[in-house]
Structures are given as C-alpha cells and as structure tokens.
PDB file of N, CA, C and O in Angstrom:
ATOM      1  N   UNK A   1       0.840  -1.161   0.000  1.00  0.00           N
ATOM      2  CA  UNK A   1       0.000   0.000   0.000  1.00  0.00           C
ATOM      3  C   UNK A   1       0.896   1.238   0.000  1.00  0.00           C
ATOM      4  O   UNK A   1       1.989   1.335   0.559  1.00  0.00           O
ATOM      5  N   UNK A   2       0.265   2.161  -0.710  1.00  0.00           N
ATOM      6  CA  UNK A   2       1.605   3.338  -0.629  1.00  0.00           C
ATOM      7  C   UNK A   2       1.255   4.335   0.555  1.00  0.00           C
ATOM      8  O   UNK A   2       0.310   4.333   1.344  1.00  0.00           O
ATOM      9  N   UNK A   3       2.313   5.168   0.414  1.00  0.00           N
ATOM     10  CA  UNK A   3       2.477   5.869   2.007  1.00  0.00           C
ATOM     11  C   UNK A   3       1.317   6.880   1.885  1.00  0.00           C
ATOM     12  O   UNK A   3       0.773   7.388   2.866  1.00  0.00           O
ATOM     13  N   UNK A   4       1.039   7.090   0.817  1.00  0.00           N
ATOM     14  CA  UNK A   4      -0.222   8.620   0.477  1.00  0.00           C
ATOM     15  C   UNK A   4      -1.861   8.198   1.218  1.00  0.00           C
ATOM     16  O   UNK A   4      -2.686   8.745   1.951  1.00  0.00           O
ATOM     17  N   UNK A   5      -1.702   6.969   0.544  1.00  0.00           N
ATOM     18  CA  UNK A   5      -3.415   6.021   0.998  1.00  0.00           C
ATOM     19  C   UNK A   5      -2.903   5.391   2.329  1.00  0.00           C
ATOM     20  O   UNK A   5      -3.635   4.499   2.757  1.00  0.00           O
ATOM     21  N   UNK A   6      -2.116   5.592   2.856  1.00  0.00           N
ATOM     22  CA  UNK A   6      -2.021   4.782   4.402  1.00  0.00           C
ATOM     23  C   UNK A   6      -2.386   5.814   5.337  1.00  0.00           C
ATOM     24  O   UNK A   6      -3.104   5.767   6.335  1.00  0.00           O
ATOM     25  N   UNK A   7      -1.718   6.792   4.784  1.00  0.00           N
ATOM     26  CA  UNK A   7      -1.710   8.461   5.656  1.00  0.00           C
ATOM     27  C   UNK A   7      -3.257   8.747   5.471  1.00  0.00           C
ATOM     28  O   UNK A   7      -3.766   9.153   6.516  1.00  0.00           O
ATOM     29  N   UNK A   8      -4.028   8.652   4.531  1.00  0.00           N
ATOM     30  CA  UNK A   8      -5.276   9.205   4.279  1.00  0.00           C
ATOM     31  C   UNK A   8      -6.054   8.099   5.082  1.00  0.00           C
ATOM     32  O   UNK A   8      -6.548   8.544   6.119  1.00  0.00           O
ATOM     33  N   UNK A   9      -6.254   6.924   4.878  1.00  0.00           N
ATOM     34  CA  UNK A   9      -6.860   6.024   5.603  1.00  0.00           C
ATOM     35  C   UNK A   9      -6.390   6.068   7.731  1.00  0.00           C
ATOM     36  O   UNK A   9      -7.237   5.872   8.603  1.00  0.00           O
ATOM     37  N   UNK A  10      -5.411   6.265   7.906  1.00  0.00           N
ATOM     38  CA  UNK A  10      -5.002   6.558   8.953  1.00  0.00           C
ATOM     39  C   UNK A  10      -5.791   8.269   9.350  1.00  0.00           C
ATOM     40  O   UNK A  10      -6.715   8.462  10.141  1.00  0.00           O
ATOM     41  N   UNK A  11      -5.414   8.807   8.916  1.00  0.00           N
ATOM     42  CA  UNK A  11      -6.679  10.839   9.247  1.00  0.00           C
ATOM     43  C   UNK A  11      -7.775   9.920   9.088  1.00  0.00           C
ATOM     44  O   UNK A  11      -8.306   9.724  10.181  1.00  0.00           O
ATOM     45  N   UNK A  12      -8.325   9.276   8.147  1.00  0.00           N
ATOM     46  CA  UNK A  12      -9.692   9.304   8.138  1.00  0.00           C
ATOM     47  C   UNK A  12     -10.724   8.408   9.233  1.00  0.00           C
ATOM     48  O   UNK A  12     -11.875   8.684   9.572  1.00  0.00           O
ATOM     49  N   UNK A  13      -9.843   7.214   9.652  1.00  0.00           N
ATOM     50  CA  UNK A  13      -9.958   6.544  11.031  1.00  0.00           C
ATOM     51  C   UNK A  13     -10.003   7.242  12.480  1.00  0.00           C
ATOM     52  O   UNK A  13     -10.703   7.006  13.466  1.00  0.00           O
ATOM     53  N   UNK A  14      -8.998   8.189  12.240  1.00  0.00           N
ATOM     54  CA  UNK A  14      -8.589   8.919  13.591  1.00  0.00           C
ATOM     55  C   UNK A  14      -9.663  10.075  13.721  1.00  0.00           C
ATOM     56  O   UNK A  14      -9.954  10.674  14.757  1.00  0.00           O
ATOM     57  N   UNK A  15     -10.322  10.309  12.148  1.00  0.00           N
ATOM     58  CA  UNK A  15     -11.591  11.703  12.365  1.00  0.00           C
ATOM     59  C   UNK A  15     -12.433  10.900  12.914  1.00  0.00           C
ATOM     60  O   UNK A  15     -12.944  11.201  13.993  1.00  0.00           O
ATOM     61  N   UNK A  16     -12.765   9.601  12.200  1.00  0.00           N
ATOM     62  CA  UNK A  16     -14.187   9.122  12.749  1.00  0.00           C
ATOM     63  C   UNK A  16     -13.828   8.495  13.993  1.00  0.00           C
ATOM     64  O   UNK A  16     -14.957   8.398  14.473  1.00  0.00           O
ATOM     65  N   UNK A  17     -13.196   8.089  14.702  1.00  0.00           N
ATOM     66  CA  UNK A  17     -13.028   8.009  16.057  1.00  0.00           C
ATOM     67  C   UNK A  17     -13.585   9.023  17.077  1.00  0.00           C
ATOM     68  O   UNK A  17     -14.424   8.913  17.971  1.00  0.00           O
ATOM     69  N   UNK A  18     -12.571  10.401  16.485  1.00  0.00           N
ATOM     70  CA  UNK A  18     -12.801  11.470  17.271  1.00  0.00           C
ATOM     71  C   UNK A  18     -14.004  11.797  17.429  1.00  0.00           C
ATOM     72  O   UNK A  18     -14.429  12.179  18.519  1.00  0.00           O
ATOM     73  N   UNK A  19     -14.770  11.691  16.318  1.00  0.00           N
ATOM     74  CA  UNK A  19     -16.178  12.285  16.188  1.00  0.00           C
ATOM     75  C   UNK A  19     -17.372  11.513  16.955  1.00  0.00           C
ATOM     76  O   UNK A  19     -18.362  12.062  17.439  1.00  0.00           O
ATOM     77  N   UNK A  20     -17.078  10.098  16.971  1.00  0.00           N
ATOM     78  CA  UNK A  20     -17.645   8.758  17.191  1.00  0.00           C
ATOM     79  C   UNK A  20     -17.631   9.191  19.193  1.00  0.00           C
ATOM     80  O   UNK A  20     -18.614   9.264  19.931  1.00  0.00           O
ATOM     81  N   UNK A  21     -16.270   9.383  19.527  1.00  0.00           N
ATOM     82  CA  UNK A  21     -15.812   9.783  20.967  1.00  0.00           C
ATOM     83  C   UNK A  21     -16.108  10.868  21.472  1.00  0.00           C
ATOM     84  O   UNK A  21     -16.073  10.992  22.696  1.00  0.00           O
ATOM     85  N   UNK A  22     -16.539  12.117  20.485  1.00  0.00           N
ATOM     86  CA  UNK A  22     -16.936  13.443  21.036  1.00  0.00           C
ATOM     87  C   UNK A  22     -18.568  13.579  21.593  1.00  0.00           C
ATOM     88  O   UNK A  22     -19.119  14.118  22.554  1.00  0.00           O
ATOM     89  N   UNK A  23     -19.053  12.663  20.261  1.00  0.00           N
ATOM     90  CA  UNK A  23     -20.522  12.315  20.636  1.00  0.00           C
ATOM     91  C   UNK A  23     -20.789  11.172  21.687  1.00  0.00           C
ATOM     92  O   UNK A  23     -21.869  11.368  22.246  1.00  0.00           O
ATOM     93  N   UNK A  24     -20.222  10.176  22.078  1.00  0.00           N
ATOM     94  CA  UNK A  24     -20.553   9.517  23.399  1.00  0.00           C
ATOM     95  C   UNK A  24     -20.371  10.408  24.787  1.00  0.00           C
ATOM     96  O   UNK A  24     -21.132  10.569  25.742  1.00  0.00           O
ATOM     97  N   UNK A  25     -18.472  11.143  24.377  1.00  0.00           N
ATOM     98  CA  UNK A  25     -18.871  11.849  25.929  1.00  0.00           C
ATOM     99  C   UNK A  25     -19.564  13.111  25.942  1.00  0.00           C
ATOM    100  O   UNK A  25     -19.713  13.568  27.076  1.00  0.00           O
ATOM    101  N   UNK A  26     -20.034  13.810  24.989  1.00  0.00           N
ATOM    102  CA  UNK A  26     -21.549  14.544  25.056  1.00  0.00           C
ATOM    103  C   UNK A  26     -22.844  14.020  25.309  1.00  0.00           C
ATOM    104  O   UNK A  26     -23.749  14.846  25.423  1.00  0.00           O
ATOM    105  N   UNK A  27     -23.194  12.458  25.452  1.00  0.00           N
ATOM    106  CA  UNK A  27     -23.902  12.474  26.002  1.00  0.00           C
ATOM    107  C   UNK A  27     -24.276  11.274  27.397  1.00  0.00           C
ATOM    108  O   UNK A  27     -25.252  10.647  27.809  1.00  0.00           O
ATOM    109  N   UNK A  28     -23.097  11.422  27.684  1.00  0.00           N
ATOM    110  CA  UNK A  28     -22.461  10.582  29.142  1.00  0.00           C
ATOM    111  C   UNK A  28     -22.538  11.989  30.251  1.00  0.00           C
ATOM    112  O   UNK A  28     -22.809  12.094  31.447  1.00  0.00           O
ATOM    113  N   UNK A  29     -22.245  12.732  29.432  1.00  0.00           N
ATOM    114  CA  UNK A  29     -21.560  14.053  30.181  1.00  0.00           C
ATOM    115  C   UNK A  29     -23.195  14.977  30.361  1.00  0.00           C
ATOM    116  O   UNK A  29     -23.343  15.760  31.299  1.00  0.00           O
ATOM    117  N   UNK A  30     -24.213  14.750  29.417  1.00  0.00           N
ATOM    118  CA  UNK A  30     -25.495  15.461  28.841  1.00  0.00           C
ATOM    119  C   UNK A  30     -24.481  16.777  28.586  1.00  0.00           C
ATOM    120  O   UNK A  30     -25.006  17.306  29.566  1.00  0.00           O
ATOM    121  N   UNK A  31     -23.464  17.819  28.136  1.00  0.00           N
ATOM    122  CA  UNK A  31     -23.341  18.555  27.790  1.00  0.00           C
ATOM    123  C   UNK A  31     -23.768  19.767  26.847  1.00  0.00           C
ATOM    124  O   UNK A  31     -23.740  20.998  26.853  1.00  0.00           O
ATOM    125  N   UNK A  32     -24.279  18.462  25.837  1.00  0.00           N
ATOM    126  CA  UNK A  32     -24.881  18.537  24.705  1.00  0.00           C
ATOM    127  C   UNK A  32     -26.443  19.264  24.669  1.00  0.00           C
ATOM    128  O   UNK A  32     -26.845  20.047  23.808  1.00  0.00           O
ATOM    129  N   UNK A  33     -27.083  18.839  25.689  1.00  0.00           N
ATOM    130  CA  UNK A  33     -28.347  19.634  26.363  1.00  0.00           C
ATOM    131  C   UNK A  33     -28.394  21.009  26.926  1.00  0.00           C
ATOM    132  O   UNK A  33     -29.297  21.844  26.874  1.00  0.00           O
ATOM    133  N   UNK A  34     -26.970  21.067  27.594  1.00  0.00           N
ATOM    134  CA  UNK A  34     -26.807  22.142  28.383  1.00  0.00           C
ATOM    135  C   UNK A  34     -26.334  22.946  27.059  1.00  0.00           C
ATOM    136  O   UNK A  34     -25.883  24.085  27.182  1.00  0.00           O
ATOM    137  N   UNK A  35     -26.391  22.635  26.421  1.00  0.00           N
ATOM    138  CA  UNK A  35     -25.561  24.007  25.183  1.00  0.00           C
ATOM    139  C   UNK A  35     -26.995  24.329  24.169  1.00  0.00           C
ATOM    140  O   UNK A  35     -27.384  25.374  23.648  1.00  0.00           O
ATOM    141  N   UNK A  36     -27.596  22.831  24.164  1.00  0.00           N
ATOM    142  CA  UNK A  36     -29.449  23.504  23.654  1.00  0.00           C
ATOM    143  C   UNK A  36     -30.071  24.719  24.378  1.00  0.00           C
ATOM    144  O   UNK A  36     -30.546  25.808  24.054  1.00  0.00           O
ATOM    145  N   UNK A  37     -29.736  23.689  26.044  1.00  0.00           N
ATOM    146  CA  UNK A  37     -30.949  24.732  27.025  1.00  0.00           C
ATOM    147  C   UNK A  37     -30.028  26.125  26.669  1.00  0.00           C
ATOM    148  O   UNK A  37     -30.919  26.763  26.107  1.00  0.00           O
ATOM    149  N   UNK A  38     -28.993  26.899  26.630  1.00  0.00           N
ATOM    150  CA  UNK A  38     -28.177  28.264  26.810  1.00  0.00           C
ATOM    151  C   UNK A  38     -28.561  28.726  24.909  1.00  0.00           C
ATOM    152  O   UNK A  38     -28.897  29.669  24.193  1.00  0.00           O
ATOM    153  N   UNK A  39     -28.314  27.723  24.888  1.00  0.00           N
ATOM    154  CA  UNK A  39     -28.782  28.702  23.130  1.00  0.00           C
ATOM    155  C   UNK A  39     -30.430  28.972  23.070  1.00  0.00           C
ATOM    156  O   UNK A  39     -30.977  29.935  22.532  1.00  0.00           O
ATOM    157  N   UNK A  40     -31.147  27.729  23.850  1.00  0.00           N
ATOM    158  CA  UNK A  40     -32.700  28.609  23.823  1.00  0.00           C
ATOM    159  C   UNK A  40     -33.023  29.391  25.004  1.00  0.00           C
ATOM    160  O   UNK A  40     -34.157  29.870  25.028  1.00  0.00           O
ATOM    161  N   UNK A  41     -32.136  29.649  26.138  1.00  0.00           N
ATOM    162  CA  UNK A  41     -31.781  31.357  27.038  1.00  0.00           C
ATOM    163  C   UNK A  41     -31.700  32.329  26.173  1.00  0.00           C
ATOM    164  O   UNK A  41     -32.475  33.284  26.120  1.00  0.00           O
ATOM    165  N   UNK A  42     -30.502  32.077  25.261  1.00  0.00           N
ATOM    166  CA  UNK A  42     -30.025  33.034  24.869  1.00  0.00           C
ATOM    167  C   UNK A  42     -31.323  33.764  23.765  1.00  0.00           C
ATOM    168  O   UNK A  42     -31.580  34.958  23.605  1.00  0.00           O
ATOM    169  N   UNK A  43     -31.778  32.914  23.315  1.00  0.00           N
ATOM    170  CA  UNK A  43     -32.835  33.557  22.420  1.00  0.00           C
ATOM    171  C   UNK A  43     -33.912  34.180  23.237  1.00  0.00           C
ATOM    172  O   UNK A  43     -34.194  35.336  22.923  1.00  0.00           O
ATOM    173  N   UNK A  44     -34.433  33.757  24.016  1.00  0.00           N
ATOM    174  CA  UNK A  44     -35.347  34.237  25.081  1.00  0.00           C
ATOM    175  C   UNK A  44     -34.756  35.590  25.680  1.00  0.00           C
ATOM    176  O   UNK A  44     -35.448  36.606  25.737  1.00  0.00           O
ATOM    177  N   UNK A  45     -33.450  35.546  26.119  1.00  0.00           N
ATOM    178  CA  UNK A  45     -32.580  36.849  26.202  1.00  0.00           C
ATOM    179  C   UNK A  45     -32.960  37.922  25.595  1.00  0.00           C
ATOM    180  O   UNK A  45     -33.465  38.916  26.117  1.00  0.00           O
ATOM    181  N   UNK A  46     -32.597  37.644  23.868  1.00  0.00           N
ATOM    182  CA  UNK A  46     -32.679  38.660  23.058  1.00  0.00           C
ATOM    183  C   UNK A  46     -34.049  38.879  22.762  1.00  0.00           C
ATOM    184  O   UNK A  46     -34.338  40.006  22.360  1.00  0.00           O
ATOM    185  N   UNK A  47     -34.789  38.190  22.855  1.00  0.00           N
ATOM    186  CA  UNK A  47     -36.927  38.628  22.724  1.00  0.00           C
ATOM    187  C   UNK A  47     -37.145  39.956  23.836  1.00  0.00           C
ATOM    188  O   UNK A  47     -37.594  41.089  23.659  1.00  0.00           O
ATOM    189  N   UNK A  48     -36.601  39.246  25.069  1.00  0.00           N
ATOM    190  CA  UNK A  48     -36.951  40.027  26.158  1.00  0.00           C
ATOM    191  C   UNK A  48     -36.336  41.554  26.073  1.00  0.00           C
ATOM    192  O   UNK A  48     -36.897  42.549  26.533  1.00  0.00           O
ATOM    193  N   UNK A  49     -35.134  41.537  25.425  1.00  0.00           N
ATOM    194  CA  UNK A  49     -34.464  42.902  25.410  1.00  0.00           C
ATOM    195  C   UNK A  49     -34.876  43.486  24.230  1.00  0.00           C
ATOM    196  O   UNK A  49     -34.685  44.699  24.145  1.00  0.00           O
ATOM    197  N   UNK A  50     -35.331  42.989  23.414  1.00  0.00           N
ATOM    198  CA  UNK A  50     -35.841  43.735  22.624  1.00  0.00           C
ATOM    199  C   UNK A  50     -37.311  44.213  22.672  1.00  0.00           C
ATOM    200  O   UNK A  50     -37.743  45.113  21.952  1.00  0.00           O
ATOM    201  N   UNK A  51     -37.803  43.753  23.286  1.00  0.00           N
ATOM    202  CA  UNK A  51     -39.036  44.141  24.271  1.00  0.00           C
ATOM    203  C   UNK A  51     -39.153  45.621  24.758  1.00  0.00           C
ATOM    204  O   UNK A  51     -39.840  46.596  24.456  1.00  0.00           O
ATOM    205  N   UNK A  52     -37.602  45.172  26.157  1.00  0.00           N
ATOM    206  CA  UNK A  52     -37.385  46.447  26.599  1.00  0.00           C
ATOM    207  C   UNK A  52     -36.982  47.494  25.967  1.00  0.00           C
ATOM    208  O   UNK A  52     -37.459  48.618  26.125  1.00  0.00           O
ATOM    209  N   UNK A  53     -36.000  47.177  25.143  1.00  0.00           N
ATOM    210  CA  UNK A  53     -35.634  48.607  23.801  1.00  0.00           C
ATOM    211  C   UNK A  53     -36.730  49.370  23.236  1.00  0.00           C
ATOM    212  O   UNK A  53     -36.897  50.583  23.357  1.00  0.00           O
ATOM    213  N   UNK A  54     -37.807  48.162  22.311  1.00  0.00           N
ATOM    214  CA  UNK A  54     -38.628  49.321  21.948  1.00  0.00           C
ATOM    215  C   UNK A  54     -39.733  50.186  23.479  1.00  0.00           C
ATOM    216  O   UNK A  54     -40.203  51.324  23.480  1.00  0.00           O
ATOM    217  N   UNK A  55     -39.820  49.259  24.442  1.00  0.00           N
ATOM    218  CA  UNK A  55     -41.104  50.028  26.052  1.00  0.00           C
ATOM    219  C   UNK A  55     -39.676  51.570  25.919  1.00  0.00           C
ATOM    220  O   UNK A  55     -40.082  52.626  25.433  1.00  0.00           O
ATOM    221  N   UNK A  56     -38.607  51.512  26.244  1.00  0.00           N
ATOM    222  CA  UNK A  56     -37.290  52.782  26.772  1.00  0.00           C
ATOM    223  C   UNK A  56     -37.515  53.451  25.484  1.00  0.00           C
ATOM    224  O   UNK A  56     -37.305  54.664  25.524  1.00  0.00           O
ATOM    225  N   UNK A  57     -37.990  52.845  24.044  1.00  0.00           N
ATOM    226  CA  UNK A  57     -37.633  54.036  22.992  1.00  0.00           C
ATOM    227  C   UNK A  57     -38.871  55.160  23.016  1.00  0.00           C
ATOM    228  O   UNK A  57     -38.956  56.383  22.908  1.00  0.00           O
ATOM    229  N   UNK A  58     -40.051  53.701  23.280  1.00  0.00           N
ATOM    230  CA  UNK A  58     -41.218  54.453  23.329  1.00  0.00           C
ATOM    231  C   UNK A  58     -41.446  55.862  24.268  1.00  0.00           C
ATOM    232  O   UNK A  58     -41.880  56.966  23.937  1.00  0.00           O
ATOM    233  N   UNK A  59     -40.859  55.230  25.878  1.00  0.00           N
ATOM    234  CA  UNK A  59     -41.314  56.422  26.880  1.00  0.00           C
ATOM    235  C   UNK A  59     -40.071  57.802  26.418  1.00  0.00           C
ATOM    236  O   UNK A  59     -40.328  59.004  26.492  1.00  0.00           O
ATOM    237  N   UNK A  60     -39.424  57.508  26.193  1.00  0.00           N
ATOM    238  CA  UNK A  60     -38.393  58.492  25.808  1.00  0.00           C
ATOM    239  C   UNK A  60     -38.456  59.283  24.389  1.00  0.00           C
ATOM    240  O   UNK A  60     -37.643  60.110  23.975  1.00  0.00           O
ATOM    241  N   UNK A  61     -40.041  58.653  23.537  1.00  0.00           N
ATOM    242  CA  UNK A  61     -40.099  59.589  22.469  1.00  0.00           C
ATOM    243  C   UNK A  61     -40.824  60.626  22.671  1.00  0.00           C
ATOM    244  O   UNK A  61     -40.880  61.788  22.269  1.00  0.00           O
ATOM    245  N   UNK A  62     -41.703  59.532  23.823  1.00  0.00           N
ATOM    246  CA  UNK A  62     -42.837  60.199  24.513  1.00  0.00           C
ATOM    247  C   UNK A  62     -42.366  61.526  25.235  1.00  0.00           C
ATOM    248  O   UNK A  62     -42.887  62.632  25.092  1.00  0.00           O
ATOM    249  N   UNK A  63     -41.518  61.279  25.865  1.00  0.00           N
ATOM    250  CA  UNK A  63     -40.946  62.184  26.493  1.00  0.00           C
ATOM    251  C   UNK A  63     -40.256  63.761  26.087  1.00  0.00           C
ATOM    252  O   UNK A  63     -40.195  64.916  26.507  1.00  0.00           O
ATOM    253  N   UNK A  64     -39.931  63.136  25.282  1.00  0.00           N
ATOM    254  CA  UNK A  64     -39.255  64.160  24.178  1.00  0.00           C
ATOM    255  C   UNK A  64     -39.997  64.819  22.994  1.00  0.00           C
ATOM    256  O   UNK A  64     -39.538  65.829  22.459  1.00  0.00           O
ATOM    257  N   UNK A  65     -40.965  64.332  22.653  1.00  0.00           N
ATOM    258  CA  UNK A  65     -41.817  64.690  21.826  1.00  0.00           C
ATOM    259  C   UNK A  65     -43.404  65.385  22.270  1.00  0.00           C
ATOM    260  O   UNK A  65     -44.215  66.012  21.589  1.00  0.00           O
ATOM    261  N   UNK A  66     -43.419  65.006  23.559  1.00  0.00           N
ATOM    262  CA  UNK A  66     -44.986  65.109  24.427  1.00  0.00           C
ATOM    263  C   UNK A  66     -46.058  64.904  22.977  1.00  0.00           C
ATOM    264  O   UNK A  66     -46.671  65.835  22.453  1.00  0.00           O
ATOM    265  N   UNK A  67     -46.087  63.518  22.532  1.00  0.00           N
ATOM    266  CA  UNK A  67     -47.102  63.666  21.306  1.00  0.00           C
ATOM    267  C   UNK A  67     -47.956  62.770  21.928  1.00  0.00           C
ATOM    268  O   UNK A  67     -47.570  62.244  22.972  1.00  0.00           O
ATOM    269  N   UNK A  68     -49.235  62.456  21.397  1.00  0.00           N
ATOM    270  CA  UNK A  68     -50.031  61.909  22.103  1.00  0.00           C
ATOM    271  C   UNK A  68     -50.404  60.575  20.666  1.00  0.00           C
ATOM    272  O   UNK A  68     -51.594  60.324  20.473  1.00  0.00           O
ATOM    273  N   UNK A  69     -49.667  60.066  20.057  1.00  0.00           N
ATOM    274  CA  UNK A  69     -49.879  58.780  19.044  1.00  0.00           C
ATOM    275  C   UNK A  69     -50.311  57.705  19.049  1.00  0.00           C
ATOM    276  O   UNK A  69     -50.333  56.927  18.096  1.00  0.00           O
ATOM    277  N   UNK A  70     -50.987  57.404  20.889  1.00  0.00           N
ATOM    278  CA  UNK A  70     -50.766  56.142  20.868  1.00  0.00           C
ATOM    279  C   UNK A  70     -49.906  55.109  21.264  1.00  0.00           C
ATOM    280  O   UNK A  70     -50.115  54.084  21.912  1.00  0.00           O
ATOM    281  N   UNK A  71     -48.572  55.727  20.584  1.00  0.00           N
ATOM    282  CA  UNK A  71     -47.585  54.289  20.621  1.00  0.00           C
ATOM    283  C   UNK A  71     -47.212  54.306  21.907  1.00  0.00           C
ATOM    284  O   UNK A  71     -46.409  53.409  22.165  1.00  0.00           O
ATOM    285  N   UNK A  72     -47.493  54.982  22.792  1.00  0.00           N
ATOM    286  CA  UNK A  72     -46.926  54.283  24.353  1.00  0.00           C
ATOM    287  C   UNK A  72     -47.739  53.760  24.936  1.00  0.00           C
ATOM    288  O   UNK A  72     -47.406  53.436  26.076  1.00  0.00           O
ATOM    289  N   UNK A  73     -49.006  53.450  24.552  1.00  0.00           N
ATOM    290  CA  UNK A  73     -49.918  52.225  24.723  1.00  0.00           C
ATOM    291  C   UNK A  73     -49.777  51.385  23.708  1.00  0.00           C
ATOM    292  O   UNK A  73     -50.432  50.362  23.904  1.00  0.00           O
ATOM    293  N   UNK A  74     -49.439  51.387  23.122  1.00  0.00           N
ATOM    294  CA  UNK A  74     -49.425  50.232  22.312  1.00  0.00           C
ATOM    295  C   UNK A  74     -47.658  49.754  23.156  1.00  0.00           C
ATOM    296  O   UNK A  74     -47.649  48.839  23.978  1.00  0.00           O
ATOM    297  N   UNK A  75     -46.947  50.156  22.964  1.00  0.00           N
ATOM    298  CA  UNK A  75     -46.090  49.461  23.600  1.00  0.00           C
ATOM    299  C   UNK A  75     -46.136  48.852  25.172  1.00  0.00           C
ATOM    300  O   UNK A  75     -45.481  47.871  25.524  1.00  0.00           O
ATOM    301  N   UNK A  76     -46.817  49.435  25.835  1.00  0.00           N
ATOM    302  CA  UNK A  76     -47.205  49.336  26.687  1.00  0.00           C
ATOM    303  C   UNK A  76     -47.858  47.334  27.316  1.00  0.00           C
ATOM    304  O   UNK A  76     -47.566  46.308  27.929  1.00  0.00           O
ATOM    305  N   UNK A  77     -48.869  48.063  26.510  1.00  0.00           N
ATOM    306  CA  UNK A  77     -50.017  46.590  26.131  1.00  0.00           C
ATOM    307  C   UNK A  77     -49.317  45.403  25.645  1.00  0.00           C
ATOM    308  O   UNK A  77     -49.540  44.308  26.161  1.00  0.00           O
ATOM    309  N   UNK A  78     -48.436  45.555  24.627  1.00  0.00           N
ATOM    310  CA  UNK A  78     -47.076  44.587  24.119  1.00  0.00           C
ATOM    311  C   UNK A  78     -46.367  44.126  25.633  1.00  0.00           C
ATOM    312  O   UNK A  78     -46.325  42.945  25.979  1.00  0.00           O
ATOM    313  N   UNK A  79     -45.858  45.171  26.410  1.00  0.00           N
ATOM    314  CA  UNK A  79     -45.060  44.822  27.142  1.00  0.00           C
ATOM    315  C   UNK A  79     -45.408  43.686  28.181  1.00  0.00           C
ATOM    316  O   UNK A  79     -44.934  42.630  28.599  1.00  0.00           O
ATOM    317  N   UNK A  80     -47.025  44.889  28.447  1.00  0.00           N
ATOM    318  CA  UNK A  80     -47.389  43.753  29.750  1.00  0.00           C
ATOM    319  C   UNK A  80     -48.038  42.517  29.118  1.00  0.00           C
ATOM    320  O   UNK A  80     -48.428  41.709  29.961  1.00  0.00           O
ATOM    321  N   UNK A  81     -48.274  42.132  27.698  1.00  0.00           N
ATOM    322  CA  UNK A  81     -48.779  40.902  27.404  1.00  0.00           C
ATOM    323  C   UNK A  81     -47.254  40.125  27.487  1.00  0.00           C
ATOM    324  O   UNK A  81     -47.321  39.007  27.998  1.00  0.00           O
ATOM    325  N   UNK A  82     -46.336  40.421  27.195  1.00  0.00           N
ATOM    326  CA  UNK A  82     -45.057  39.589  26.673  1.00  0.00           C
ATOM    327  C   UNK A  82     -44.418  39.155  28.581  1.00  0.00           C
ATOM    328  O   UNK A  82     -43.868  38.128  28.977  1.00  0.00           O
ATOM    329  N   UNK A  83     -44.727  40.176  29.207  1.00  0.00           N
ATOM    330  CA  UNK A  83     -44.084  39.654  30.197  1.00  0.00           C
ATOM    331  C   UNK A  83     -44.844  39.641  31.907  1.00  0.00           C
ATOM    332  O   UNK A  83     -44.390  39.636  33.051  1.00  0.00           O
ATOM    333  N   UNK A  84     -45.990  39.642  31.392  1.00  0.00           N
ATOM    334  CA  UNK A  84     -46.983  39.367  32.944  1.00  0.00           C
ATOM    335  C   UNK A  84     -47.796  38.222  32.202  1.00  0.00           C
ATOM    336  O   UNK A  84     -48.019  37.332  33.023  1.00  0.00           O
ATOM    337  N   UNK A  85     -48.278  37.938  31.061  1.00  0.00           N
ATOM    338  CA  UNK A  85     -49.462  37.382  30.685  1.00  0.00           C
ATOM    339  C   UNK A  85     -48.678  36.155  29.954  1.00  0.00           C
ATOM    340  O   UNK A  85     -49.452  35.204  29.849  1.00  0.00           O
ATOM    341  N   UNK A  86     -47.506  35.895  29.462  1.00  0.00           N
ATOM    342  CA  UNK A  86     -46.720  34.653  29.360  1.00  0.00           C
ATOM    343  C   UNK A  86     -46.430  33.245  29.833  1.00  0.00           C
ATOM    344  O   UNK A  86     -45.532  32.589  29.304  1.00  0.00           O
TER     345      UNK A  86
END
C-alpha cells in the first residue's frame, strides 16, 4: 500500500473516532443539552431585550416629543402581554 493512501486512511480513522468519541462523551456528560438549554436562554434573552428597547424608545419619544400617538400604549399593552401574561 503506498504511504499517500495509508496516511489518508489513517486521518480518516482517527476523524471518525474522534467524532464517534466526542458524541458519546456529550452524552455521558449530557453537555450537549446544556448548550441547547443556553442557546434557547439566549434567544429568550434577546426577545426580552428587545421588548425592553422598543417600552425605553417608546417612553423616551414620549418624552421628548410630548405627542399623544398612541404608541406608548401600544407598547405598553405589548409589554405587559409579553411579560406578565406569558
């Protein structure tokens, strides 16, 4: 066998090992869950803050503008449905 296909067959044993071994101790370890549950935090994270961005843009247009449009009830009503009524 020549040295080119020994070397390639040898990497290609040693990937699927690794890969074969990364996935058992991910889920010996459940690691693998804990990186689901933080990536669906993290999305819940960014809903919630963006929540709060537009309630702070709203009272502060409000504020600055003294206009009467609406939109700080409507943000409002958003807010407290997204995070009392959830």
């Amino acid at each position: 066998m020549e040295t080119g296909v020994l070397i390639a067959l040898i990497t290609s044993i040693c990937t699927a090992l690794s890969t074969i071994i990364s996935k058992w101790i991910d889920a010996k370890s459940g690691m693998a869950k804990d990186v689901k549950d933080i990536k669906e935090d993290i999305a819940t994270l960014k809903e919630n803050d963006q929540k709060n961005g537009d309630m702070i843009y709203q009272i502060l247009d409000h504020l600055a503008t003294n206009n009467n449009t609406g939109e700080m009830k409507r943000a409002l009503n958003d807010y407290n449905a997204f995070f009392r009524h959830s």
